[in-house]
BALOBA-1460 file (C-alpha; in Angstrom, 3 decimals):
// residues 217
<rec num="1" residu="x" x="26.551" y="7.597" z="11.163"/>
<rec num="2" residu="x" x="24.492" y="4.286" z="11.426"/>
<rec num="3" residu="x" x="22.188" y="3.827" z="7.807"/>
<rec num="4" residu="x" x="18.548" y="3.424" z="7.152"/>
<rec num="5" residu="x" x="18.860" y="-0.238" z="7.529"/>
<rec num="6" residu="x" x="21.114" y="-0.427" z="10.652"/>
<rec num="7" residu="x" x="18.412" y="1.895" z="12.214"/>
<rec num="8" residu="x" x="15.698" y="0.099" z="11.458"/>
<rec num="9" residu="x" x="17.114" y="-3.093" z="12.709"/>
<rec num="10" residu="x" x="18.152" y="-1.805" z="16.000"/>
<rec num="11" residu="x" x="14.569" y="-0.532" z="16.495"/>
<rec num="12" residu="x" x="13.120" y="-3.386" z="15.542"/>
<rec num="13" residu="x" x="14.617" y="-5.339" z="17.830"/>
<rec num="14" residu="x" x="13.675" y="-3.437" z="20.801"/>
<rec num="15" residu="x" x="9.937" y="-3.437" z="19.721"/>
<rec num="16" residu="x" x="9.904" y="-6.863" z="18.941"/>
<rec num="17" residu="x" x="10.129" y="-7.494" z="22.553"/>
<rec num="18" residu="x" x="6.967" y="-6.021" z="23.846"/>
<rec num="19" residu="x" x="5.255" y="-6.796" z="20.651"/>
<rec num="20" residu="x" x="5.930" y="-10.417" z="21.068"/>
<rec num="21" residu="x" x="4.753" y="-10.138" z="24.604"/>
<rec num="22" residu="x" x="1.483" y="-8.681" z="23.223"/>
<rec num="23" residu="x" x="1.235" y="-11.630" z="20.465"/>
<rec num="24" residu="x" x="1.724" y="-13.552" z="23.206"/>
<rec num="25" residu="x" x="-0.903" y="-12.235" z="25.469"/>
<rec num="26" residu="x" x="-3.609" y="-12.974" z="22.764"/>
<rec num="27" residu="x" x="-2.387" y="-16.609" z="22.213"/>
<rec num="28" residu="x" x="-0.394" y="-16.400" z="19.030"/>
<rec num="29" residu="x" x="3.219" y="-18.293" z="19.048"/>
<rec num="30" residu="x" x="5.563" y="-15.603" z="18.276"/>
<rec num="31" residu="x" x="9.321" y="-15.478" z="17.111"/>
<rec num="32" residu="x" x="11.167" y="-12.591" z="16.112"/>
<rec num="33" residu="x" x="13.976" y="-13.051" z="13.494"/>
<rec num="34" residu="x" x="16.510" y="-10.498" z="12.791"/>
<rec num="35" residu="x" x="16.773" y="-11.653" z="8.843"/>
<rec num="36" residu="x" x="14.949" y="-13.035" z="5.949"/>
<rec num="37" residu="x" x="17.252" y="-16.058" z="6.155"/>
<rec num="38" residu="x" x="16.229" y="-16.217" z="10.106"/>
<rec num="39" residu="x" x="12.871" y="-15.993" z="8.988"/>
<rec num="40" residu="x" x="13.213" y="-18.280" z="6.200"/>
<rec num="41" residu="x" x="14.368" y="-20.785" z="8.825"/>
<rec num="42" residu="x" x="12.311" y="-20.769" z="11.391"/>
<rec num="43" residu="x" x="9.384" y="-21.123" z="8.952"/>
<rec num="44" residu="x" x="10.483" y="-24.196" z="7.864"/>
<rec num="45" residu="x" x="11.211" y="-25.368" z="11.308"/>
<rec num="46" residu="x" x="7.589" y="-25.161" z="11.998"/>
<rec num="47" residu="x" x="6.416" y="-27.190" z="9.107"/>
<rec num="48" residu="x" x="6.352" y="-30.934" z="9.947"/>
<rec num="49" residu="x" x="7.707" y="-33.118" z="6.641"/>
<rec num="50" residu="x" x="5.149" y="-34.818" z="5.129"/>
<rec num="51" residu="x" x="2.450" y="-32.384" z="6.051"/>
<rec num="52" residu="x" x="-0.013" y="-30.433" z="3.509"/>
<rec num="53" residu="x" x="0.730" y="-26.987" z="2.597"/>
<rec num="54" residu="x" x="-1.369" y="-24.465" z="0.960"/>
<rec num="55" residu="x" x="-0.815" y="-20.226" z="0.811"/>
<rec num="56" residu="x" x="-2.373" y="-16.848" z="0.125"/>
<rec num="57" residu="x" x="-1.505" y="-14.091" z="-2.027"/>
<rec num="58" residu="x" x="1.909" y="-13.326" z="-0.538"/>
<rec num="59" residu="x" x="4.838" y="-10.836" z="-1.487"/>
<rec num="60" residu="x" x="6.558" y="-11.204" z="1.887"/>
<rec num="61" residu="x" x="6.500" y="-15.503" z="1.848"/>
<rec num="62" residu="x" x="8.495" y="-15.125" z="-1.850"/>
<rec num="63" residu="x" x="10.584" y="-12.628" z="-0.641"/>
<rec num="64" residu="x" x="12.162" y="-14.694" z="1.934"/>
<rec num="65" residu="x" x="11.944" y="-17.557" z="-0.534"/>
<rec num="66" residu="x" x="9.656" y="-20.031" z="1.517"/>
<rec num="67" residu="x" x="7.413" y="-20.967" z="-1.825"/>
<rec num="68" residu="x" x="10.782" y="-21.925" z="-3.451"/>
<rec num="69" residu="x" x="12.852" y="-23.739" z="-0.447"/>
<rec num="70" residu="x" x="9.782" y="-25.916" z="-0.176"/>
<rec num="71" residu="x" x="9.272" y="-26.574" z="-3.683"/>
<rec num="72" residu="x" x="13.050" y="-27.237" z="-4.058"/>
<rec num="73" residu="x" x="13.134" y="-29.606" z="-0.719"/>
<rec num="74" residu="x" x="10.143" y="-31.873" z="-1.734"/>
<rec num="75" residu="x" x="9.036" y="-33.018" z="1.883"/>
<rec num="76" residu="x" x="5.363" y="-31.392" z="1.562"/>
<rec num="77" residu="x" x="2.136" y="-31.896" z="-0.489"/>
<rec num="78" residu="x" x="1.908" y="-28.605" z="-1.525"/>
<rec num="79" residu="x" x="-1.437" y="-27.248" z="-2.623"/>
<rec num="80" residu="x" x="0.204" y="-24.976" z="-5.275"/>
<rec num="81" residu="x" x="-1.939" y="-22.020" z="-6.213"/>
<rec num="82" residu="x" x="0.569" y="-20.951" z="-8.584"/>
<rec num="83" residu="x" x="0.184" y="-23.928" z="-11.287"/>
<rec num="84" residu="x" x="-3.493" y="-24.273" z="-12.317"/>
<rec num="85" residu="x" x="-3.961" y="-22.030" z="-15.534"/>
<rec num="86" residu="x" x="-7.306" y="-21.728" z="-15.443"/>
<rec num="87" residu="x" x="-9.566" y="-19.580" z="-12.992"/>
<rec num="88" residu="x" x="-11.591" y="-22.574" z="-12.038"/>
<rec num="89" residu="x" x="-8.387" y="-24.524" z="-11.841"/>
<rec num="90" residu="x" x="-6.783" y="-22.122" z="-9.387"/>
<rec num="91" residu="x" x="-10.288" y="-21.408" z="-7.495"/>
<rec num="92" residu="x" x="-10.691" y="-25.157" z="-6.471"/>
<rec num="93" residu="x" x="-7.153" y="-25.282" z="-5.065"/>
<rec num="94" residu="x" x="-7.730" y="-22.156" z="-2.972"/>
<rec num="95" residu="x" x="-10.927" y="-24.022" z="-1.634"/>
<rec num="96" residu="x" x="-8.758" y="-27.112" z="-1.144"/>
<rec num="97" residu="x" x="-6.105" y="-25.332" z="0.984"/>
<rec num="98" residu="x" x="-8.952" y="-24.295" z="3.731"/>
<rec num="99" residu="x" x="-8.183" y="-28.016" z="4.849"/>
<rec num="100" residu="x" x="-4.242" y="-27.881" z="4.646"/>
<rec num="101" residu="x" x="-2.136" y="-28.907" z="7.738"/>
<rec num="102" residu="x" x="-0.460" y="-25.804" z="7.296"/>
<rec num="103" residu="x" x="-0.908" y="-22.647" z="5.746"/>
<rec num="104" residu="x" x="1.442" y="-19.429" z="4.844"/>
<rec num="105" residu="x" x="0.277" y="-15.362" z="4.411"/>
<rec num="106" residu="x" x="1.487" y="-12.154" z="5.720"/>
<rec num="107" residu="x" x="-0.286" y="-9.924" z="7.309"/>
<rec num="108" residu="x" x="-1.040" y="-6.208" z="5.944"/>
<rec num="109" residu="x" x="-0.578" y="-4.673" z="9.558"/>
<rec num="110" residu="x" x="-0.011" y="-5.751" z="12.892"/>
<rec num="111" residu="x" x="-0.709" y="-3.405" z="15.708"/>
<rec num="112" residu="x" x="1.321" y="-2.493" z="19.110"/>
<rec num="113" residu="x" x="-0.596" y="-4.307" z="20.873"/>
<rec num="114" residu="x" x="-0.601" y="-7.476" z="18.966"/>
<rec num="115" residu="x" x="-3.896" y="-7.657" z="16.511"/>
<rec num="116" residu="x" x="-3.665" y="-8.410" z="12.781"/>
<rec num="117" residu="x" x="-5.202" y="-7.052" z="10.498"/>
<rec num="118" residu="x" x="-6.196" y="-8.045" z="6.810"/>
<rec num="119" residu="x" x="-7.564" y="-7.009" z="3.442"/>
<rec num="120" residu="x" x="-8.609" y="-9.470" z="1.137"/>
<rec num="121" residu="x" x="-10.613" y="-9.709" z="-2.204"/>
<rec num="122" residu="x" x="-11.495" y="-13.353" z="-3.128"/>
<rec num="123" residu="x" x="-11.620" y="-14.797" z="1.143"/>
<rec num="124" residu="x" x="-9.761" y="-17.402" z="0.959"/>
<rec num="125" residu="x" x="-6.348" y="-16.306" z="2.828"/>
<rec num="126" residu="x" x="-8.249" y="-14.602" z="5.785"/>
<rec num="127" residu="x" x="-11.069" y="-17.847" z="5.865"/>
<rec num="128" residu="x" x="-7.756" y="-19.621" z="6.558"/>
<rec num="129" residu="x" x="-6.754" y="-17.389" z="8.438"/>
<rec num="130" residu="x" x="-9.546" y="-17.364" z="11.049"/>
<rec num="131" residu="x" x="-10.659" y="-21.041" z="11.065"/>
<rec num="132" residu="x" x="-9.667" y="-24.378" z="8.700"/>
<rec num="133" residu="x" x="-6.028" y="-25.069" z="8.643"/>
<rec num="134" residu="x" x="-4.590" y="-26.668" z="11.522"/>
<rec num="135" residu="x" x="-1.505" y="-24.401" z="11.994"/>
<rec num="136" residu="x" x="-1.366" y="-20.758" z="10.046"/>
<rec num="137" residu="x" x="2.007" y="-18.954" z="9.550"/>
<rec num="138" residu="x" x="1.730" y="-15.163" z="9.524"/>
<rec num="139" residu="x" x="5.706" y="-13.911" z="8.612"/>
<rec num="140" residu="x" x="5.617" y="-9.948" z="8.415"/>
<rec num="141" residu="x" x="8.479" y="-7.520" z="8.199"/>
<rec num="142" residu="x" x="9.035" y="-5.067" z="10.964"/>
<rec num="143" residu="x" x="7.791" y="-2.411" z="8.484"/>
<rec num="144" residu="x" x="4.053" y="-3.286" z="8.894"/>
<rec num="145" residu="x" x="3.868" y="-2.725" z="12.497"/>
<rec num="146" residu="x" x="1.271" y="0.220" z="13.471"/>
<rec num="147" residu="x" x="0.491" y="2.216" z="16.682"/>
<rec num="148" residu="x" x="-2.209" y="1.546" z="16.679"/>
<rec num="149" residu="x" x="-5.966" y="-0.123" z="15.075"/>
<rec num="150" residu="x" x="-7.133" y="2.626" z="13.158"/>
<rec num="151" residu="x" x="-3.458" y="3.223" z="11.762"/>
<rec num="152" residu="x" x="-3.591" y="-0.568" z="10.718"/>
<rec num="153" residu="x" x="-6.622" y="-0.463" z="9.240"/>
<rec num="154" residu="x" x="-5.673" y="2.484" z="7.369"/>
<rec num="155" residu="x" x="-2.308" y="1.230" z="6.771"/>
<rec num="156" residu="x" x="-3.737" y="-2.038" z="4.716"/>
<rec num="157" residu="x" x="-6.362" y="0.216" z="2.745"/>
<rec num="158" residu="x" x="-4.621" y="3.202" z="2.234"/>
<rec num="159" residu="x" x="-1.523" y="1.500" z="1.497"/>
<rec num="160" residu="x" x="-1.206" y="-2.125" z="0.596"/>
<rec num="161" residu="x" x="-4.029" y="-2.413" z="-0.827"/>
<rec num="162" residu="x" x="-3.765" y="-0.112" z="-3.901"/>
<rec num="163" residu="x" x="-0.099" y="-1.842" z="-4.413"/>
<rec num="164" residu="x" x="-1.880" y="-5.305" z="-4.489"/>
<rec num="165" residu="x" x="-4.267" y="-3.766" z="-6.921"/>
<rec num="166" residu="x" x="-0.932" y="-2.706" z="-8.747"/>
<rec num="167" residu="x" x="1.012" y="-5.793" z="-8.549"/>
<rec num="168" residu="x" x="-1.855" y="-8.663" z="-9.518"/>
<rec num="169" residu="x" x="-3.296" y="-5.517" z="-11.981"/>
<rec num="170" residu="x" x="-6.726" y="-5.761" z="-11.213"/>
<rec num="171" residu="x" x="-8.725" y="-4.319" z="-13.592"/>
<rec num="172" residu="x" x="-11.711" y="-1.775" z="-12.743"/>
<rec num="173" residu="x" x="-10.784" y="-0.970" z="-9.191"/>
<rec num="174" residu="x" x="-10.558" y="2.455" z="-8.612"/>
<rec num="175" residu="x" x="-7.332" y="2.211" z="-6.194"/>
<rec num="176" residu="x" x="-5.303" y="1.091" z="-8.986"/>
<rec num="177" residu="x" x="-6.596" y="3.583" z="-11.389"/>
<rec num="178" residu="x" x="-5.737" y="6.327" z="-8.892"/>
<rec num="179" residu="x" x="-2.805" y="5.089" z="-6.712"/>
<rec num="180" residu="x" x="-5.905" y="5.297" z="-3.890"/>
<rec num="181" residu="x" x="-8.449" y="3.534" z="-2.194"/>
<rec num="182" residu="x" x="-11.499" y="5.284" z="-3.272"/>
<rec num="183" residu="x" x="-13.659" y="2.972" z="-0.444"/>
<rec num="184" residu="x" x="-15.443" y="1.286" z="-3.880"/>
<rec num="185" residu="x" x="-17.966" y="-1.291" z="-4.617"/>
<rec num="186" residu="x" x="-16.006" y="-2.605" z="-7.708"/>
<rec num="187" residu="x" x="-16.820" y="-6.092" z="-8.734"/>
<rec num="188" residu="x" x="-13.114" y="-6.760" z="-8.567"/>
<rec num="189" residu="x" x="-12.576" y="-5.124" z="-4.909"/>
<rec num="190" residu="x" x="-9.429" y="-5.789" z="-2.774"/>
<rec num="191" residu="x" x="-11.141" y="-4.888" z="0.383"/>
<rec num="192" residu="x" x="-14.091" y="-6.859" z="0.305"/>
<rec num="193" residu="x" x="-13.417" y="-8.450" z="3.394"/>
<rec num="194" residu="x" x="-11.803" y="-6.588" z="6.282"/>
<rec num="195" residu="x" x="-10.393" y="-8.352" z="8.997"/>
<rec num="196" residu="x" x="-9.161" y="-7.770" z="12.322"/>
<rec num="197" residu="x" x="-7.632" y="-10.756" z="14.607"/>
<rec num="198" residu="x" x="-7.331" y="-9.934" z="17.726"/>
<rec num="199" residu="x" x="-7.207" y="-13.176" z="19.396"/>
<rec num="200" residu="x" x="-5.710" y="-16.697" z="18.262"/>
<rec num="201" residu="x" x="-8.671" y="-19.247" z="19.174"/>
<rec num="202" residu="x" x="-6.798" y="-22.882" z="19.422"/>
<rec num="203" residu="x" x="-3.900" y="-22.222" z="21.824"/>
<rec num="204" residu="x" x="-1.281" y="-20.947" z="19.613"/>
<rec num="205" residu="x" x="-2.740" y="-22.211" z="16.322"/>
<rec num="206" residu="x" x="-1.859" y="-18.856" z="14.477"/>
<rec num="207" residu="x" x="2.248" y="-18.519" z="14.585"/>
<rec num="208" residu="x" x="3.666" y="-15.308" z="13.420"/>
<rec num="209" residu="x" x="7.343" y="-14.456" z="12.410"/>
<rec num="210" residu="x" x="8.126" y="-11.411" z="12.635"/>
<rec num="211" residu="x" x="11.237" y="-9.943" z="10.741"/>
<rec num="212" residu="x" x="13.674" y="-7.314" z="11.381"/>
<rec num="213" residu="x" x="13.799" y="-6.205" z="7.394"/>
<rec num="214" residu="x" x="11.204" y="-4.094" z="5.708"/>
<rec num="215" residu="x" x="9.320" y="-6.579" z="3.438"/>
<rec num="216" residu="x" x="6.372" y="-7.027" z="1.404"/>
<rec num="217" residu="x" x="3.364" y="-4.030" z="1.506"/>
């Protein structure tokens, strides 16, 4: 009997194929990749050497070790917003990667029928998201694919979101007091901006990877 990961692979694969088509349909560049290592791959294919490089808040992007590779390969200006150690610091390079050639995130869901959809606290990885960079790489695991809208949207609230809270321990939000989003108005909100893309303006501007491994939240 096939295991959790063999299954999941094989089903992947056969939704990637009208779920590309539906990326597709709304003018996103699409690529499925069966691996991490795929994934890892291809993402690097579609940066140009030489080019600027900025990123959002990311589990999936370290996970398949993109931050590193390109860090280790030295080809990019990278607009690290990893090394500033002060808020400011770190603030001004988020600002600075809205004009990046390229820039890397996930996505917390991505529906059937090809729409993304995004939490975010500060704004700066869905402003770059929906206008500012010249190219935008989405990579998201097979396990963030939803039926449909209103299971994405629950999907990042519900879900990642109160793991973000977790992981970056944000202090005074309710979801990671509770393990829940508690639809707050906490200074320090994760969901302060909600976004749904359901259409890549700039021909194929927006690529997304998608990965046949569960990865990220």
């Amino acid at each position: 009997m096939a295991n959790f990961n063999e299954v999941f692979s094989v089903r992947s694969e056969r939704l990637s194929v009208s779920l590309i088509a539906a990326l597709e349909s709304r003018h996103f560049e699409a690529y499925y990749c069966p691996t991490k290592t795929d994934a890892l791959n291809k993402a690097l294919s579609l940066i140009a050497p030489k080019t600027s490089v900025c990123w959002g808040g990311s589990e999936t992007i370290g996970e398949i070790g993109l931050i590193d590779e390109l860090r280790k390969r030295d080809q990019n200006v990278l607009l690290d917003v990893d090394k500033p150690n002060s808020k400011e610091e770190r603030e001004q390079v988020k600002r600075n990667g809205f004009f990046a050639d390229n820039f890397l995130m996930s996505s917390n869901a991505i529906t059937e029928d090809g729409q993304l959809v995004n939490v975010d606290g500060f704004g700066n990885r869905v402003a770059s998201l929906i206008f500012g960079p010249k190219s935008v790489i989405v990579v998201a695991g097979m396990n963030k694919v939803c039926a449909d809208l209103e299971s994405a949207i629950s999907r990042a609230r519900h879900y990642a979101a109160p793991l973000n809270s977790t992981r970056l321990e944000i202090q005074g939000t309710p979801c990671m007091a509770t393990g829940k989003c508690c639809d707050c108005k906490s200074p320090n909100c994760i969901c302060a901006q909600i976004v749904i893309t359901r259409f890549c303006k700039g021909d194929r501007r927006i690529k997304v990877i998608l990965v046949g491994q569960s990865l990220g939240y």
